[in-house]
Backbone and ligand atoms as CSV (ligand in chain L), in Angstrom:
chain,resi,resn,atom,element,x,y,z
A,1,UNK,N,N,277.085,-13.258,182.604
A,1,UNK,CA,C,276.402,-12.081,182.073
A,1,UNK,C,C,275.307,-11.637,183.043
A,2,UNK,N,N,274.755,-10.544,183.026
A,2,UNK,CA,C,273.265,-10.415,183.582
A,2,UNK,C,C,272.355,-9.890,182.877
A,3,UNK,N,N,271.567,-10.634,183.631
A,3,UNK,CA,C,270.312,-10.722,182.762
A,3,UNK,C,C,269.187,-9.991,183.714
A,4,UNK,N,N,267.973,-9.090,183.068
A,4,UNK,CA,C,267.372,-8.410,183.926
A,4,UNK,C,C,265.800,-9.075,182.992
A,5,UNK,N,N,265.236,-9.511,184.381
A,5,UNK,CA,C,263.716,-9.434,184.137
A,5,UNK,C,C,262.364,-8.289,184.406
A,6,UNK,N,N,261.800,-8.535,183.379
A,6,UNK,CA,C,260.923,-7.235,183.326
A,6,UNK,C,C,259.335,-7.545,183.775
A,7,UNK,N,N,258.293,-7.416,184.876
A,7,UNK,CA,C,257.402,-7.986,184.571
A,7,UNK,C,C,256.129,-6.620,184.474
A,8,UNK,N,N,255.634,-6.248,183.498
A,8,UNK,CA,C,254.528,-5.505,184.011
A,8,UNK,C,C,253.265,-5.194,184.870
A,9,UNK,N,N,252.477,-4.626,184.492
A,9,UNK,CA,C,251.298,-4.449,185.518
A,9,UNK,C,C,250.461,-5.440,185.755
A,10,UNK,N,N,249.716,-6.020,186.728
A,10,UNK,CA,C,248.952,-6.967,187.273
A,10,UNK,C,C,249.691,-8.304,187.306
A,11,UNK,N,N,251.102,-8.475,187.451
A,11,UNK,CA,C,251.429,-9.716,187.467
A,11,UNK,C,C,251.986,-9.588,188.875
A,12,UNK,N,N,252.154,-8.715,189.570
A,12,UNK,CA,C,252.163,-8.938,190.857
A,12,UNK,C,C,251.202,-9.860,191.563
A,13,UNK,N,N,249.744,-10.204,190.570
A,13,UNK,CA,C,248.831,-10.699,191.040
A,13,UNK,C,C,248.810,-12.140,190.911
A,14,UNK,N,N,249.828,-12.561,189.749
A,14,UNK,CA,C,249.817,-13.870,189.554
A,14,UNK,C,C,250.103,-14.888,190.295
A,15,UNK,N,N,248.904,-15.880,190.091
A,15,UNK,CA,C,248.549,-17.049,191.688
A,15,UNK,C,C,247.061,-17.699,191.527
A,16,UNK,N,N,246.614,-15.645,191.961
A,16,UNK,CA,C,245.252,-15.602,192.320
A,16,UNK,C,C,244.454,-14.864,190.853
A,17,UNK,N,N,245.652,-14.361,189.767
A,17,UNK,CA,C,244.321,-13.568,188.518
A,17,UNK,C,C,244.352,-14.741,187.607
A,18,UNK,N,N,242.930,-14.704,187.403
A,18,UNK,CA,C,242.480,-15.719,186.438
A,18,UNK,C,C,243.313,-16.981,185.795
A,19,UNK,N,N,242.993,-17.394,187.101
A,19,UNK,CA,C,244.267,-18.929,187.147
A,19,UNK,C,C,244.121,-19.901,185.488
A,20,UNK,N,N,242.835,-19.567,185.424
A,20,UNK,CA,C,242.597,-20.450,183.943
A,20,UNK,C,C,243.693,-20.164,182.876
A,21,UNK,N,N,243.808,-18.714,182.799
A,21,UNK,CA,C,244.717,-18.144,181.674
A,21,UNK,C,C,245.978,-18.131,182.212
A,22,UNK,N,N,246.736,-17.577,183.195
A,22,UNK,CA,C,247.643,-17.210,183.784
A,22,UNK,C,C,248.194,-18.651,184.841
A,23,UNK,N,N,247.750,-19.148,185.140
A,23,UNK,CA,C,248.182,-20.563,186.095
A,23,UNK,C,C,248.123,-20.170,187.626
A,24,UNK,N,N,248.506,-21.187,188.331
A,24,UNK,CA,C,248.866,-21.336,189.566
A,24,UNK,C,C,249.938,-20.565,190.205
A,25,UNK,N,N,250.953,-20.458,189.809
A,25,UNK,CA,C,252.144,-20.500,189.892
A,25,UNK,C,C,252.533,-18.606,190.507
A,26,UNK,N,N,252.948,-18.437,191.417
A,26,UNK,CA,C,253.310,-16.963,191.726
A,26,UNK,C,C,254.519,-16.022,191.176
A,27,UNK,N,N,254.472,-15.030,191.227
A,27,UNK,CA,C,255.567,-14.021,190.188
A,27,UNK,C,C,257.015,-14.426,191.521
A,28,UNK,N,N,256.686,-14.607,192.359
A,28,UNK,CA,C,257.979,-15.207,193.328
A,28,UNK,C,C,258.489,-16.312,192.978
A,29,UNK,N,N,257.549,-17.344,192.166
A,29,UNK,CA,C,257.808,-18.785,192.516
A,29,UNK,C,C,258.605,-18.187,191.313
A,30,UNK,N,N,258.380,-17.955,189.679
A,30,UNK,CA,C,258.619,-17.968,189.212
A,30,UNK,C,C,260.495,-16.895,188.895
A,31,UNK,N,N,260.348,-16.277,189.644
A,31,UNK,CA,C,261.534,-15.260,189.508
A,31,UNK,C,C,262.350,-16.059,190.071
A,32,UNK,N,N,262.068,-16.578,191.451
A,32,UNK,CA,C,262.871,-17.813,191.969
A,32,UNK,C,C,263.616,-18.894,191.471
A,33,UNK,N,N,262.548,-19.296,190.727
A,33,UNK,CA,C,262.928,-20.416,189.616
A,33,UNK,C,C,264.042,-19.740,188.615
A,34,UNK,N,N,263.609,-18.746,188.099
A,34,UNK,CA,C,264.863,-18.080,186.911
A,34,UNK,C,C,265.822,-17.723,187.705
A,35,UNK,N,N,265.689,-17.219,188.268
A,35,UNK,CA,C,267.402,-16.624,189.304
A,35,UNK,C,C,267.927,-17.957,189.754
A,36,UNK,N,N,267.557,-19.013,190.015
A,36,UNK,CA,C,268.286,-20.575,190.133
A,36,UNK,C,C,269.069,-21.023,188.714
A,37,UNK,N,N,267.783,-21.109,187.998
A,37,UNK,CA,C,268.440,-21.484,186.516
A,37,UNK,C,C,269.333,-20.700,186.115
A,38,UNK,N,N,269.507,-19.069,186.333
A,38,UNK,CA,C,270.751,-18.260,185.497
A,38,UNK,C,C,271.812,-18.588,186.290
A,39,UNK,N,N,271.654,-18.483,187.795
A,39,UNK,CA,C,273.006,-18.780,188.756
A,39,UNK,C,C,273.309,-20.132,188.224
A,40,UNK,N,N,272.746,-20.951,187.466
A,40,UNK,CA,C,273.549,-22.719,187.605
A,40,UNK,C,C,274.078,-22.506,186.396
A,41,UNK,N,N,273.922,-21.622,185.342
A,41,UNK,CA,C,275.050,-21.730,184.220
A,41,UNK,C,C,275.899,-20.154,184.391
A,42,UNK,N,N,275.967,-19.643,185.942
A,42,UNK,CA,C,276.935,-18.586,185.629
A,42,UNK,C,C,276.450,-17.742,185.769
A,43,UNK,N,N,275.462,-17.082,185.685
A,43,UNK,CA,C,274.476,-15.831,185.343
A,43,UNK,C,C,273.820,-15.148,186.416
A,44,UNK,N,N,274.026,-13.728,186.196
A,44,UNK,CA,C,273.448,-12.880,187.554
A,44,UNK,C,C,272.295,-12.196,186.785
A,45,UNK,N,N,271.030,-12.703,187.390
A,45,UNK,CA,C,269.635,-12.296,187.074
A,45,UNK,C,C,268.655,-11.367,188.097
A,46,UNK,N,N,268.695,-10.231,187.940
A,46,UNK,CA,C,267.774,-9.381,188.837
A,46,UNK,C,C,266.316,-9.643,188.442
A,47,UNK,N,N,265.310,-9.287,188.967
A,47,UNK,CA,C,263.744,-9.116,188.603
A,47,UNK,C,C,263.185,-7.735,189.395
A,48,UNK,N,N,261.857,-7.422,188.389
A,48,UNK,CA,C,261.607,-6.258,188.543
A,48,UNK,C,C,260.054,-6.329,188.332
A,49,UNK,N,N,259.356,-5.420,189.009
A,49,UNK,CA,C,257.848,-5.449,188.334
A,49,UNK,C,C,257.437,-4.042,188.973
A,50,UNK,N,N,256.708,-3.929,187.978
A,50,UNK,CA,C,255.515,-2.633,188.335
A,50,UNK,C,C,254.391,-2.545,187.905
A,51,UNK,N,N,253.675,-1.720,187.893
A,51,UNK,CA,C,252.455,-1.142,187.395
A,51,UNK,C,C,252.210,0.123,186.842
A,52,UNK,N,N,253.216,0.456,187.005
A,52,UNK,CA,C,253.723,1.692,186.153
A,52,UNK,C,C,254.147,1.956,185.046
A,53,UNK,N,N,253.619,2.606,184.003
A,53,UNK,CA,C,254.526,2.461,182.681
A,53,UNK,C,C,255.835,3.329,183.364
A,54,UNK,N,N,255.855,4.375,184.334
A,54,UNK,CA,C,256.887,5.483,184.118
A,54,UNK,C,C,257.846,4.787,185.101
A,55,UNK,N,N,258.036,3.888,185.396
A,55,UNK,CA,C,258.638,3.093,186.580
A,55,UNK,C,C,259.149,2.222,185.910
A,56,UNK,N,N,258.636,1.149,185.048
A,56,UNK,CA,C,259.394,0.612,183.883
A,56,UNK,C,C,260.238,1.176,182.862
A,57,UNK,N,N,259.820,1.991,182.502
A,57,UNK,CA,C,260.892,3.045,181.484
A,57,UNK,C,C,262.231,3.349,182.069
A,58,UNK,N,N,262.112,3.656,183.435
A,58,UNK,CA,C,263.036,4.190,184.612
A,58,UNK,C,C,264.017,3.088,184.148
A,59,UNK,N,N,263.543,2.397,184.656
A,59,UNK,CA,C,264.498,0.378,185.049
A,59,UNK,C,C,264.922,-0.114,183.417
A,60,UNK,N,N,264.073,0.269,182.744
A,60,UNK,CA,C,264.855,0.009,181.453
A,60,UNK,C,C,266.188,0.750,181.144
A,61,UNK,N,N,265.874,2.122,181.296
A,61,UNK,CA,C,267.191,3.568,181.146
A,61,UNK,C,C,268.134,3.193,182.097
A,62,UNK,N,N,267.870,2.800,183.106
A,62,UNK,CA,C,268.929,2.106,184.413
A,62,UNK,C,C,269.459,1.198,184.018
A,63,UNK,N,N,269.020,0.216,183.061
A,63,UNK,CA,C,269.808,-1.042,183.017
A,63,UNK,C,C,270.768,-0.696,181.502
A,64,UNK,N,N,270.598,0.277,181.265
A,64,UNK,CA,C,272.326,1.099,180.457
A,64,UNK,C,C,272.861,1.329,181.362
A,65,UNK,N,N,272.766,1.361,182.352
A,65,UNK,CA,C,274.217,2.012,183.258
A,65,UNK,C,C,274.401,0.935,183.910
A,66,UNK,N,N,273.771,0.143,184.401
A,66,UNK,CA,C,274.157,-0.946,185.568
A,66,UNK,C,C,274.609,-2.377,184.302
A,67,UNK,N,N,275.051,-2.010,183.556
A,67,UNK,CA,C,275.686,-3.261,182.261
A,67,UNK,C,C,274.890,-4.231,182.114
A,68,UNK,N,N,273.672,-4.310,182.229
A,68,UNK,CA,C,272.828,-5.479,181.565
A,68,UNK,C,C,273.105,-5.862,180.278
A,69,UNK,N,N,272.995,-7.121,180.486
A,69,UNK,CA,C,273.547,-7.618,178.692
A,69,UNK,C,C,272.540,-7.979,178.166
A,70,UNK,N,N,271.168,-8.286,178.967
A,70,UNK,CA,C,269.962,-9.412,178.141
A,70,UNK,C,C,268.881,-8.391,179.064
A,71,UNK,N,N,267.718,-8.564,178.633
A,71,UNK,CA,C,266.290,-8.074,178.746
A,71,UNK,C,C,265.564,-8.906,178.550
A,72,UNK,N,N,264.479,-9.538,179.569
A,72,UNK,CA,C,263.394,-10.648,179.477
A,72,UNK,C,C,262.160,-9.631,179.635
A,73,UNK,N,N,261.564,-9.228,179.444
A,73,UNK,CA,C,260.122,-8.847,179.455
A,73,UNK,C,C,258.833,-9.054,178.880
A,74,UNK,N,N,258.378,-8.939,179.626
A,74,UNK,CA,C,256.505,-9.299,179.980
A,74,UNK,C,C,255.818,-8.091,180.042
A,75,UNK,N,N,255.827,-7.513,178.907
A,75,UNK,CA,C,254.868,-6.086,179.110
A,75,UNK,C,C,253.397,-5.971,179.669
A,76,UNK,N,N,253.037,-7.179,179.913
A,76,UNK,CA,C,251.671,-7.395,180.166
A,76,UNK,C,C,250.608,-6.326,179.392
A,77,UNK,N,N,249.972,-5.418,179.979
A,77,UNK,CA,C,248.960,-4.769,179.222
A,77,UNK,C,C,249.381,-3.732,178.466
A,78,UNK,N,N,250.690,-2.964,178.656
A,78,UNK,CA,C,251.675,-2.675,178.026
A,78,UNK,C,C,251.911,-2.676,177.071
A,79,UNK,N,N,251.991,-4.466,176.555
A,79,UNK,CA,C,252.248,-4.564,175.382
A,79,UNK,C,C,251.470,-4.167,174.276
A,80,UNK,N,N,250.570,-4.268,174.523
A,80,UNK,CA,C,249.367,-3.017,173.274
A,80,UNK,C,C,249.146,-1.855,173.369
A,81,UNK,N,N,249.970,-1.319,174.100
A,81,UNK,CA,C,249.686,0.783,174.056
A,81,UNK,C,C,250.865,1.312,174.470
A,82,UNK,N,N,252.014,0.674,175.017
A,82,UNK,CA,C,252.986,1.476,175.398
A,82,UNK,C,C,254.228,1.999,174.352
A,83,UNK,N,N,253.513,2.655,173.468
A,83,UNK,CA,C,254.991,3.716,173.123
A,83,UNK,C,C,256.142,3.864,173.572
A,84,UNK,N,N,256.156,4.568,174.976
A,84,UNK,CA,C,257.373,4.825,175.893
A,84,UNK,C,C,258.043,3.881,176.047
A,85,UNK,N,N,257.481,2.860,176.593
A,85,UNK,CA,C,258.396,1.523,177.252
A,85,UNK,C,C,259.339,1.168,175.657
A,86,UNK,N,N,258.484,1.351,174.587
A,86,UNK,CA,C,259.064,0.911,173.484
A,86,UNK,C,C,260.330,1.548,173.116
A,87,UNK,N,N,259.713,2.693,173.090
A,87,UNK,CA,C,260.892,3.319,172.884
A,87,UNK,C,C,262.063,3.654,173.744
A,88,UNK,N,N,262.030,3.380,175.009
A,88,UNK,CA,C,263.155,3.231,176.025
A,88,UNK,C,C,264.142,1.917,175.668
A,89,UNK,N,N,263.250,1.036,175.274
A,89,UNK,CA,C,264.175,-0.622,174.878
A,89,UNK,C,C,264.720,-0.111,173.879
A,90,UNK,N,N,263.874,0.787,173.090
A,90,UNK,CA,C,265.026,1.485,171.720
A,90,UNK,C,C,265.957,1.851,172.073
A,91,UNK,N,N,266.265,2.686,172.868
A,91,UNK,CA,C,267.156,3.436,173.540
A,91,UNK,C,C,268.266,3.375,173.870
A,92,UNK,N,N,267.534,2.438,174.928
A,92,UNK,CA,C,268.960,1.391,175.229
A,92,UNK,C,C,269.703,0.536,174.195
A,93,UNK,N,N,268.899,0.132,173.697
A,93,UNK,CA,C,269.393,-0.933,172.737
A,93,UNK,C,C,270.245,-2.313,173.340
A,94,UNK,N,N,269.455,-2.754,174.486
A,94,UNK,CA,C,270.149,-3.564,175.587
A,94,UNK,C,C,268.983,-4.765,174.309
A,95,UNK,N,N,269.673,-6.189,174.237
A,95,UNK,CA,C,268.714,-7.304,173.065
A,95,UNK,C,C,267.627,-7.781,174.577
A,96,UNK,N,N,266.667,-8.278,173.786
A,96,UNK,CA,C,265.517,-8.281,174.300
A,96,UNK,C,C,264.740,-9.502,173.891
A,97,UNK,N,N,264.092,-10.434,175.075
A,97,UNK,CA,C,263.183,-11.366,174.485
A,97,UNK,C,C,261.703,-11.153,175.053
A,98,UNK,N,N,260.902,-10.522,174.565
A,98,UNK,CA,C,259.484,-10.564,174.916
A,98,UNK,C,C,258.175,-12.124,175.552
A,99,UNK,N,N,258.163,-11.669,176.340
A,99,UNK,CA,C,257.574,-12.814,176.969
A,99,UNK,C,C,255.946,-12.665,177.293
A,100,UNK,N,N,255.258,-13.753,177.030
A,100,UNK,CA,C,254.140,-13.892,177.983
A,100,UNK,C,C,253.410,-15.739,178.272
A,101,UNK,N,N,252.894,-15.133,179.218
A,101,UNK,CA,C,252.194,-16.305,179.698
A,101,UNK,C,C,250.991,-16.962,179.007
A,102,UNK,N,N,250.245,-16.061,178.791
A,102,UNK,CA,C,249.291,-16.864,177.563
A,102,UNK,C,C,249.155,-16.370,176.202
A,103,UNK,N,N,249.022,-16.855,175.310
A,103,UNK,CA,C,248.809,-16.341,173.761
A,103,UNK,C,C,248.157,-15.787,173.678
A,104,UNK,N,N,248.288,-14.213,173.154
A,104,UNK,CA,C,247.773,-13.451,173.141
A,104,UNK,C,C,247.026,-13.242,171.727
A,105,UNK,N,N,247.842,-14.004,170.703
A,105,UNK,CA,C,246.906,-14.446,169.016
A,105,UNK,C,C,245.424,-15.261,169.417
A,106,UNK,N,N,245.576,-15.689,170.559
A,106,UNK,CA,C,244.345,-16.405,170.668
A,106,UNK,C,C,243.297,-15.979,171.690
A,107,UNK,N,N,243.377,-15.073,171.787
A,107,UNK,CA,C,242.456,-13.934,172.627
A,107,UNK,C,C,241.450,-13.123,171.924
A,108,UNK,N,N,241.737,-12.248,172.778
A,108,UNK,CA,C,240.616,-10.826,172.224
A,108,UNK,C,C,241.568,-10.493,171.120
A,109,UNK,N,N,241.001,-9.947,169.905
A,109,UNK,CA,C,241.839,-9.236,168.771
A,109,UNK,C,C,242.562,-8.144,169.732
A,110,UNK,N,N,242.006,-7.613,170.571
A,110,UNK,CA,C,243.402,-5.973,170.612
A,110,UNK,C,C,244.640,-6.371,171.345
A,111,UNK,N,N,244.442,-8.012,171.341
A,111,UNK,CA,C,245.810,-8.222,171.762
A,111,UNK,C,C,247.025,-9.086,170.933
A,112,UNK,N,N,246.370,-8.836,169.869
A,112,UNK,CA,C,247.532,-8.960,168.711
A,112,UNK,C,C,248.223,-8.439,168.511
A,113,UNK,N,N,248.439,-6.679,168.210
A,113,UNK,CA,C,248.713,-6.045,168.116
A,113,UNK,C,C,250.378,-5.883,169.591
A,114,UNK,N,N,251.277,-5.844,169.434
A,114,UNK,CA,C,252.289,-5.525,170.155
A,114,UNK,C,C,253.451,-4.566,169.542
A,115,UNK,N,N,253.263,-3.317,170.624
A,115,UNK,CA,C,254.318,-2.269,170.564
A,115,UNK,C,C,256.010,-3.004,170.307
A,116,UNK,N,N,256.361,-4.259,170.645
A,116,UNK,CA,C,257.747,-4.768,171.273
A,116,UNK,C,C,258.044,-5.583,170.318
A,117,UNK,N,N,257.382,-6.325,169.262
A,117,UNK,CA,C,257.757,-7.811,169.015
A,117,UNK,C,C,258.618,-7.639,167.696
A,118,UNK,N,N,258.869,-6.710,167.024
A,118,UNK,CA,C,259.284,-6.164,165.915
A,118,UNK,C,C,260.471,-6.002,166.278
A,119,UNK,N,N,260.967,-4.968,167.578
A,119,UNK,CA,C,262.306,-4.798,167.868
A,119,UNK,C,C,263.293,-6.375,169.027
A,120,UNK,N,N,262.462,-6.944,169.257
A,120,UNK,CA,C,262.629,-8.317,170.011
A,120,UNK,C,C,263.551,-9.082,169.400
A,121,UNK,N,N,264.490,-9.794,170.234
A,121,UNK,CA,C,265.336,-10.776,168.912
A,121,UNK,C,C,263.787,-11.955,168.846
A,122,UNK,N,N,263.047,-12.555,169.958
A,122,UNK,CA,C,262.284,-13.106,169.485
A,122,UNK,C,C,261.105,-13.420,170.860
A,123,UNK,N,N,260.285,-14.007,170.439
A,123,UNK,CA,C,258.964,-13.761,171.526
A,123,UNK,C,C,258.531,-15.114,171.597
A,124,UNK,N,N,258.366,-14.799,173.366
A,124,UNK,CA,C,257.664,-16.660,173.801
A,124,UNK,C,C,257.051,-16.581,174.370
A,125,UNK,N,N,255.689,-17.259,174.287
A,125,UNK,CA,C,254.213,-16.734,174.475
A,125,UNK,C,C,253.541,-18.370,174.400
A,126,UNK,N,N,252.673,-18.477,175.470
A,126,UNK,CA,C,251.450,-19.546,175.436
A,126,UNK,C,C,251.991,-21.038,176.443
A,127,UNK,N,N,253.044,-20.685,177.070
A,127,UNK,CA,C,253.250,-22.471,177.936
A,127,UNK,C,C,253.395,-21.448,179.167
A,128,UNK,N,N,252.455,-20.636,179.745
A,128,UNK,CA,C,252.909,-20.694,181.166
A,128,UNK,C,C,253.516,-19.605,181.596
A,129,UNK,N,N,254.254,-19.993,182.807
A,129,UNK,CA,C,255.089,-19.606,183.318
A,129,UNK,C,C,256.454,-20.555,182.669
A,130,UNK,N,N,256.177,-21.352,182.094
A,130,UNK,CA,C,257.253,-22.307,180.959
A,130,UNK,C,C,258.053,-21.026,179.768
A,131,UNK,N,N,257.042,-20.483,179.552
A,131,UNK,CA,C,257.196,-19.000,178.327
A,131,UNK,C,C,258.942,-18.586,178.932
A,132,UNK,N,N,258.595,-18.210,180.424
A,132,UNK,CA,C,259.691,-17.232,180.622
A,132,UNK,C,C,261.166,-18.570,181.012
A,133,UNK,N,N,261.319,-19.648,181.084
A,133,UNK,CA,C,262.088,-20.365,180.860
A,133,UNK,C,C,262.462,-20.988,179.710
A,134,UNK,N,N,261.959,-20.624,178.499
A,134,UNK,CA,C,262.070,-20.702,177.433
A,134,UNK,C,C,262.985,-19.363,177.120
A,135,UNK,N,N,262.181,-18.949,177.268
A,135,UNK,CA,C,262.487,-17.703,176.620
A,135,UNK,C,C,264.489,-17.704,177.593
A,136,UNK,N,N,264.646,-17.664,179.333
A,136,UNK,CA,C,265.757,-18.061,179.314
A,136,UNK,C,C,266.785,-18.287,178.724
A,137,UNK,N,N,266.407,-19.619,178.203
A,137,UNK,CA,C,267.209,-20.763,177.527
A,137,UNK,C,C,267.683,-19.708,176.376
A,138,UNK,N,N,266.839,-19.230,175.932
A,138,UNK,CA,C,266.843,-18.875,174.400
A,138,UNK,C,C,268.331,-17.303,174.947
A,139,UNK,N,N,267.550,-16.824,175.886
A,139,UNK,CA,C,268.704,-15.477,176.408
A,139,UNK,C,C,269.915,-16.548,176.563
A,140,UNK,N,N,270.316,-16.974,177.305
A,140,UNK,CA,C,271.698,-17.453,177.505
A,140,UNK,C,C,272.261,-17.971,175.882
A,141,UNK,N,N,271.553,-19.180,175.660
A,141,UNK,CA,C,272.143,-19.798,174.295
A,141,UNK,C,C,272.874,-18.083,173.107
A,142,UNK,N,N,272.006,-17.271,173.186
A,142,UNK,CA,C,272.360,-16.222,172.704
A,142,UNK,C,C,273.290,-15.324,172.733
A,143,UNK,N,N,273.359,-15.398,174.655
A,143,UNK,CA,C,274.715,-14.767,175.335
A,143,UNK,C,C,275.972,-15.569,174.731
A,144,UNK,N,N,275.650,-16.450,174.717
A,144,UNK,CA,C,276.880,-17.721,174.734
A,144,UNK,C,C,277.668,-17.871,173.336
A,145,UNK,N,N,276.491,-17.674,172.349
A,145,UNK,CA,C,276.859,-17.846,170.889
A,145,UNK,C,C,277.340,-16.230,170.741
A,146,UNK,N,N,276.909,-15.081,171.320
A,146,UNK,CA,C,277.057,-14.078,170.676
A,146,UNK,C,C,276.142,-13.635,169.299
A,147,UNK,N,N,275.175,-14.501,169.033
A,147,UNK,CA,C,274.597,-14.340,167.672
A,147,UNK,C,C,273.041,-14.554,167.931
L,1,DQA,C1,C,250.122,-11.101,179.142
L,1,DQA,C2,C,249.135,-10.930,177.984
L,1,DQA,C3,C,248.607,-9.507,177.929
L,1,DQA,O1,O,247.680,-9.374,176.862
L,1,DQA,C4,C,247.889,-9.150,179.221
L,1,DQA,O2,O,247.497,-7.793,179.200
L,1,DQA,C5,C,248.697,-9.452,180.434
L,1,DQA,C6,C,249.527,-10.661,180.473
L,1,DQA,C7,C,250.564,-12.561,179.320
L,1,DQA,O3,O,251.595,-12.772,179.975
L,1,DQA,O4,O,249.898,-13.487,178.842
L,1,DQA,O5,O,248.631,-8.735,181.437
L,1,DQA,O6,O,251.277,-10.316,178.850
């Protein structure tokens, strides 16, 4: 199947932004790591990032035509104001697992609140860069079962 990763704004930075919350670990190391894990059970995994809401919307509407079967995304700041992006995953209606790196219930209150998690089959949040290999696992097992 393929699977397309989504990462939003300022995670290009991840390494060096606020290692406390976000970790060590770089948006390379990590895409690296998932494009290994999907190729060893079969799976063709692209990655994507911006800072753009209108650049993400794009790549979402694109991945109806280029046959994506799964959606991993990380709306990053996104995830509390973006309408559009939301409604493009509507759109498509390509299934979707929402991701992040740190818990966002355990933050500032305005980051409870998420545009995505309602239409999501389901959301993995708070281990890391672990989140988006979870979350993985959880895309394939899904591909696999069909359910
Ligand atoms: C984030 C959480 C968001 O609240 C924040 O705006 C981010 C990253 C995360 O992965 O923990 O940029 O999505």
């Amino acid at each position: 199947a393929k699977l397309l990763v989504l990462h939003g704004p300022n995670l290009n930075l991840l390494g060096s932004r606020e290692p406390e919350i976000y970790g060590h670990a770089t948006l390379a190391d990590i895409d690296a790591d998932l494009k290994a894990r999907a190729l060893a059970e079969g799976h063709d995994l692209e990655s994507f990032q911006s800072n753009a809401e209108h650049a993400m919307v794009d790549r979402v509407q694109a991945a109806r035509d280029d046959d994506t079967d799964f959606i991993l995304i990380n709306p990053a700041g996104f995830t509390h104001t973006s309408v559009a992006l939301r409604d493009a995953l509507a759109a498509v209606a390509i299934p979707f697992i929402e991701v992040h790196l740190s818990n966002p219930h355990a933050r500032e209150p305005f980051r409870r609140t998420s545009y995505f998690s309602d239409l999501a089959v389901g959301v993995v949040c708070g281990f890391g860069p672990l989140s988006y290999s979870l979350a993985l696992a959880g895309a394939i097992r899904r591909l696999q079962s069909d359910r």
